[in-house]
C-alpha positions in Angstrom: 113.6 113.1 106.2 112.6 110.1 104.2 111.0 110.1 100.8 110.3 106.7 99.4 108.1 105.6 96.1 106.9 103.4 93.8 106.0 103.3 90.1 103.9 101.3 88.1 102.0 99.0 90.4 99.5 96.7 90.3 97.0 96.6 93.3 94.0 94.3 94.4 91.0 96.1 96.1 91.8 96.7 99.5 95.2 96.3 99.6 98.6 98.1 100.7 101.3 99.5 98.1 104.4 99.1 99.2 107.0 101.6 99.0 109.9 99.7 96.4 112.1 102.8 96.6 114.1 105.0 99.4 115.1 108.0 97.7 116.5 110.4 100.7 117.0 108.8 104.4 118.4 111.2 106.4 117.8 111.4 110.3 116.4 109.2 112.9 113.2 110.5 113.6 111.3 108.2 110.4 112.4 104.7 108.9 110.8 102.3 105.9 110.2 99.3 108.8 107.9 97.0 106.4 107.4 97.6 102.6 104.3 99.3 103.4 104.7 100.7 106.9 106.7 104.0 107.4 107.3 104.1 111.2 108.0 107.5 113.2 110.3 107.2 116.0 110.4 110.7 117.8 107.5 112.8 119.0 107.6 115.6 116.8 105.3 117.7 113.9 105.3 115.5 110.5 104.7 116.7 107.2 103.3 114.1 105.1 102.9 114.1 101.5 101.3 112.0 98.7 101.2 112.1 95.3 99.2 109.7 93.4 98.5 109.1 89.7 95.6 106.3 89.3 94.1 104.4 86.1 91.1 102.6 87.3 89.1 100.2 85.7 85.7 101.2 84.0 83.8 101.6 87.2 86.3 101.4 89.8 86.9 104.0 92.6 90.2 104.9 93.7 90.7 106.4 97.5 93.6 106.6 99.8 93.8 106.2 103.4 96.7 106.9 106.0 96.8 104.9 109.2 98.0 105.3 112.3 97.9 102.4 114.6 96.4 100.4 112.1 93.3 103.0 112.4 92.1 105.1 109.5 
């Protein structure tokens, strides 16, 4: 299991947030291998969860996207 976060970020339009904080590692299956980048190293069912909190500006949209392979 690994649960990682970050708090009070910053962000430019199009860009990654990375993860500043590993909370539980536990296991091999799942590692933190970039700031950004949570790699899975066994063949397996994942859970994935996010939680978000945004404040845009005026008219900005906020969306999320999880990659695999560098594809949406």
């Amino acid at each position: 299991m690994l649960q990682v976060y970050s708090s009070n970020l910053a962000v430019d339009a199009n860009s990654v947030f990375p993860f500043n904080n590993v909370v539980i590692d536990k296991g091999c299956g799942e590692v933190l291998s970039a700031p950004a980048t949570i790699q899975l190293n066994k063949q397996g069912i994942y859970l994935v969860e996010m939680d978000g909190f945004a404040t845009p500006d005026a008219a900005t949209e906020v969306s999320v996207q999880l990659m695999v392979n560098g594809v949406a």
